[in-house]
C-alpha positions in Angstrom: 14.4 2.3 25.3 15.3 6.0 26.8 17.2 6.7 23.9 14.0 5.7 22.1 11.3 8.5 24.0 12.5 11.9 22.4 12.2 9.9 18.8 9.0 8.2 19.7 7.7 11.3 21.4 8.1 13.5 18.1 6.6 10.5 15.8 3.4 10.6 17.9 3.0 14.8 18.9 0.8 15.4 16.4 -1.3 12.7 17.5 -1.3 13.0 21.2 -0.6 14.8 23.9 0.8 14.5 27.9 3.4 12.2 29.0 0.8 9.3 29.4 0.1 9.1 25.6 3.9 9.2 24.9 4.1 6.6 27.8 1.3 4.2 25.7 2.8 4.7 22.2 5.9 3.3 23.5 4.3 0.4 26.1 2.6 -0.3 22.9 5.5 -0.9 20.4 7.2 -3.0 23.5 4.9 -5.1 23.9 5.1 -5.5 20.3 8.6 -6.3 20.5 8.4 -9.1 22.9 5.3 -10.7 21.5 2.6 -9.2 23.5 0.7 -8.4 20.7 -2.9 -8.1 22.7 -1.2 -5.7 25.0 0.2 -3.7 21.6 -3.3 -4.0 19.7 -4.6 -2.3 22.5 -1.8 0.6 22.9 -1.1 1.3 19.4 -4.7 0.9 17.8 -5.5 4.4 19.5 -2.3 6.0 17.9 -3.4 4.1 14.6 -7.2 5.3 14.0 -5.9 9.0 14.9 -3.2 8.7 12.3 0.0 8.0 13.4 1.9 6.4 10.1 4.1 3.9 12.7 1.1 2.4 14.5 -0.8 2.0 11.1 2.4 0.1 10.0 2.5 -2.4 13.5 -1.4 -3.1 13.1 -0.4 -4.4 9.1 2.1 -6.3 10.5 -0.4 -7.7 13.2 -3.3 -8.3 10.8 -0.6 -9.5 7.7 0.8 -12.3 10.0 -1.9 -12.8 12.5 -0.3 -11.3 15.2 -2.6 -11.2 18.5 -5.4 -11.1 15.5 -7.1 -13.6 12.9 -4.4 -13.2 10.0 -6.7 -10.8 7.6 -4.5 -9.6 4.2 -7.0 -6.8 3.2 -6.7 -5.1 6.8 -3.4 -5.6 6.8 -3.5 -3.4 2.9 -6.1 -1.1 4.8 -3.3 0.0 7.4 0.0 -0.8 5.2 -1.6 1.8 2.5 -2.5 4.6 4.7 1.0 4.5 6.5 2.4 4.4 3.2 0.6 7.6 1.9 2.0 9.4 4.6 5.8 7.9 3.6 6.8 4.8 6.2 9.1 3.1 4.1 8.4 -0.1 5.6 4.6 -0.4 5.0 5.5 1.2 1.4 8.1 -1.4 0.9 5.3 -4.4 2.7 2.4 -2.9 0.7 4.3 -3.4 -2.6 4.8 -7.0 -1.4 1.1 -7.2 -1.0 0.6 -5.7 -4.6 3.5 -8.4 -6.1 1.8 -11.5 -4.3 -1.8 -10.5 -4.5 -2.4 -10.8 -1.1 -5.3 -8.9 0.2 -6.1 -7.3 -2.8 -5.4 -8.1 -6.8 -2.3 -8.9 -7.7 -0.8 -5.9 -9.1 2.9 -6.1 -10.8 2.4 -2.2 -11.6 1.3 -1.3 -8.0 4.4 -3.3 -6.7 6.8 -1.3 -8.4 5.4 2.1 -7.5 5.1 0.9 -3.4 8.8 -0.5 -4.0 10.3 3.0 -5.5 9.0 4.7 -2.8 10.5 2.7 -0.4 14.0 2.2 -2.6 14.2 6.1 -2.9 14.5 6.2 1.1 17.2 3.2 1.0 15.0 0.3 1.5 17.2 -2.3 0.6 14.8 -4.8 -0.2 12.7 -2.4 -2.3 15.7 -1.9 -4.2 16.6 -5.4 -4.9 12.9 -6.2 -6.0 13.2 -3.3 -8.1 16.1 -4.6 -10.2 14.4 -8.1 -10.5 11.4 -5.9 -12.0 13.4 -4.5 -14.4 15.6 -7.5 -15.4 12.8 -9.5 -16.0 10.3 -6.9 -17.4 7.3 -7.6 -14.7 5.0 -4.3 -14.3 7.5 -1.9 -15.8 9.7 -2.1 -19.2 12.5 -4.4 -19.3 15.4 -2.2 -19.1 19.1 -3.5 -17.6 20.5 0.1 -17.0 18.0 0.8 -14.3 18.0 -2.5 -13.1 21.8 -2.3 -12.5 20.9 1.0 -10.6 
């Protein structure tokens, strides 16, 4: 966890400031860790609603797999997409799943693939592999072998 603070810290500067915000941010993503998702709602949903792209993604989590919350798809979407806009992988790479499985939103094979190269271009592993099935089997973008070899 200390080598965790300095990283933590620079995620959430822009958000916050003091040693007690810092201090919250990371009680938050703890808690969140060992399942105290009440505890994390209530740290990180500060961090969230100001902007901070890594609390967005931990509230679509929560809301995606009714984590300390009623399991709700579209806010789930609602958090995955703006920490997505500002580059997380991971909500890019979940908010592509969203798109491919319809959940929350219209299913959306077009959507996937765009959420998915996002989050392959910054070595998202799963992002990649989906990717290639796209382009194997032709689902939101051309069929084409070469890229899905790639």
């Amino acid at each position: 966890m200390k080598k965790l603070l300095p990283i933590l810290a620079l995620l959430i500067a822009p958000y916050a400031s003091g040693q007690d915000f810092v201090q919250d941010f990371v009680r938050g993503l703890a808690a969140f860790q060992i399942g105290h998702y009440s505890t994390a709602l209530q740290e990180l949903r500060p961090f969230a609603e100001q902007g901070s792209a890594s609390a967005q993604y931990y509230l679509g989590v929560m809301h995606q797999n009714g984590l300390g919350v009623p399991q709700d798809h579209k806010e789930a979407v609602k958090w995955y997409q703006l920490a997505a806009e500002q580059g997380d992988a991971s909500a890019q790479y979940n908010l592509g799943l969203m798109h491919h499985n319809g959940k929350g939103l219209p299913q959306d094979s077009k959507e996937a693939v765009k959420w998915w190269e996002l989050a392959a271009e910054q070595g998202v592993a799963r992002a990649q592999f989906n990717l290639g099935l796209m382009y194997v089997n032709g689902t939101g973008v051309l069929q084409d072998y070469k890229v899905a070899a790639k």
